[in-house]
C-alpha positions, 0 to 999 in steps of 0.5 A, spaced: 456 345 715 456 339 711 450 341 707 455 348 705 460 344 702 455 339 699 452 346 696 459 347 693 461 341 691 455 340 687 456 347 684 462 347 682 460 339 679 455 343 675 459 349 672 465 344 670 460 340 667 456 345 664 463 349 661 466 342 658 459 341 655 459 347 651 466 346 649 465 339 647 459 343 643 463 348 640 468 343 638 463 339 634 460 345 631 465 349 629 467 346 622 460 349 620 460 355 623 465 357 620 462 355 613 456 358 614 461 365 617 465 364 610 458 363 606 455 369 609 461 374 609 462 372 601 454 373 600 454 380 602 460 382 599 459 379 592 452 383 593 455 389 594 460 390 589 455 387 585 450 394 586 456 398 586 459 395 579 453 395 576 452 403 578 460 404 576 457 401 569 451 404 568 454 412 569 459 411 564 455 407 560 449 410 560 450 414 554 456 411 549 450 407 547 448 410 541 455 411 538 457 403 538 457 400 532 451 395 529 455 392 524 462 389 524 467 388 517 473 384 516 478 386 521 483 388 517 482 391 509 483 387 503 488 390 498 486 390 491 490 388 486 
């Protein structure tokens, strides 16, 4: 009987000190884990509104090209005397 409760006694030790561990752990990490998250998160979403703005631009774009002028004047008219 005394090698049971032995049994469980190291048991229970092993599992409460595996579970403080981890939250020690998780604790230390935490900062950079969320950093890494916020990092990677903002990473695909630029991406994607990169692809899906630069799609957007291209089709209404794609044929008013030709039509923008090469040349600029002065801005407003000079009257003539």
């Amino acid at each position: 009987m005394r090698k049971v409760i032995d049994a469980l006694a190291l048991t229970g030790f092993a599992l409460s000190a595996s579970l403080t561990a981890a939250l020690v752990i998780s604790y230390l990490q935490f900062a950079n884990l969320k950093k890494q998250t916020i990092d990677n998160l903002t990473d695909q979403i630029t991406g994607a509104l990169t692809e899906q703005l630069s799609e957007e631009i291209e089709g209404k774009v794609g044929g008013v090209t030709e039509m923008i002028p090469t040349q600029t004047g002065p801005a407003v008219p000079f009257m003539k005397p």
